[in-house]
Residue, then its C-alpha position, 0 to 999 in steps of 0.5 A: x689648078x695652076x693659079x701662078x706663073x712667074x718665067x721669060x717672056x718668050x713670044x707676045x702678039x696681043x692677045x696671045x703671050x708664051x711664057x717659059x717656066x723651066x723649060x716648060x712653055x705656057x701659052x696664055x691669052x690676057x687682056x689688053x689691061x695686062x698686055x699694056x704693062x708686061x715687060x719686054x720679050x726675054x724679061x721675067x714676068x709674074x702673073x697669076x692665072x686662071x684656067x678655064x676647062x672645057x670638053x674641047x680645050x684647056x685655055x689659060x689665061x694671064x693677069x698681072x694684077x690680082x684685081x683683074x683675075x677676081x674681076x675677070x672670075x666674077x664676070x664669069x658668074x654672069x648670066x650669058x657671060x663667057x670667057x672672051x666677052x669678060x677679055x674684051x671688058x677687062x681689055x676695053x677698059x680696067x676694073x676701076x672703070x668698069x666698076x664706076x659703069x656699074x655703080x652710076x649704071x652707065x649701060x651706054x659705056x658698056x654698050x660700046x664694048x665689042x658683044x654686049x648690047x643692052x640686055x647684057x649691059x643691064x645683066x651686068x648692072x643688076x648682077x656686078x652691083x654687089x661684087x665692085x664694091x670697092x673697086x671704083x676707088x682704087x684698091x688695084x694689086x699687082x701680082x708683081x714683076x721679076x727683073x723687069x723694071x720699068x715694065x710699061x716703058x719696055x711694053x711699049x718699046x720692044x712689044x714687037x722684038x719676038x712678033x711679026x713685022x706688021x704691027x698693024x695686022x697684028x693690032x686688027x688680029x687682036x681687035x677681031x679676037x676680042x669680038x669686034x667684026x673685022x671691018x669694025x676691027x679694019x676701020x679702028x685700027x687704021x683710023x689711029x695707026x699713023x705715027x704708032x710703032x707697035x700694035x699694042x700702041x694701036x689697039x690701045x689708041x683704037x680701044x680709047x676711040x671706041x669708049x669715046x665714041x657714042 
């Protein structure tokens, strides 16, 4: 089981990353809650991971914070919950929010994630309640950084230093492969993509839309 990485940045294109660890490259998918805060390409990073098995591929994916993994494996619990639905929630917003949603019962902030209609939002109530405690008020651990100091500012600066030149196919790429239909993913990111310089700064915009957005 590999529970922990900690390597170079090699190449990240939401929401997809390679991660070098001695020699060795590592191909993760992590949430946008994790992508908004690593560190540049060709910086060290430290995060911890889970590994999810199946007959037909072996899928690793990345977390920066121990909060979000122990989110991420609990909605895996969830009745009719899979791996991409519990990436999508954990990129539509963070395991604070989500755990007040649960709290206060707020099904419509659910409702407005990419694959959740109302059954899953009120499966998601009944069956999270007992596992958020303590969430809603903070409680967030980072799994940590290696010599990469002012990780966010990096993040937004040179997200695209081992990508592509088009932020903004990127940006609708990512949203498609969190669950949302390509025209929905189309219309989100170009309402939002005046004035952004990278496709994390896109989605992040285009993501706040969709929360906002009843």
């Amino acid at each position: 089981m590999i529970g922990r990485l900690r390597g170079e940045i090699i190449h990240k294109q939401p929401p997809w990353l390679l991660l070098e660890v001695n020699g060795v490259g590592y191909e993760l998918e992590a949430p946008m809650s994790t992508f908004y805060d690593l560190p540049a390409v060709g910086e060290q990073v430290i995060l911890v991971t889970h590994l999810a098995v199946r007959e037909d591929a072996h899928t690793l994916y990345g977390f920066l914070r121990e909060t979000d993994r122990a989110l991420f494996r609990d909605l895996l619990k969830v009745t009719g919950v899979g791996a991409r639905m519990a990436l999508a929630i954990l990129s539509g917003m963070d395991a604070r929010r989500f755990a007040q949603c649960v709290e206060q019962e707020d099904h419509a902030a659910l409702i407005r994630l990419p694959g959740i209609g109302r059954k899953t939002a009120e499966r998601l109530v009944i069956e999270m309640r007992d596992r958020v405690a303590g969430l809603a008020g903070g409680g967030v651990t980072n799994a940590g950084t290696a010599g990469a100091a002012g990780a966010s500012g990096a993040a937004s600066g040179s997200s695209r230093a081992a990508g592509g030149a088009d932020p903004l196919g990127d940006a609708i790429e990512a949203l498609i492969a969190l669950g949302y239909r390509p025209p929905d993913a189309n219309r989100m990111a170009r309402a939002v993509a005046e004035g952004a310089k990278t496709s994390e700064e896109i989605i992040r915009a285009a993501l706040r839309g969709a929360a906002t957005t009843a």
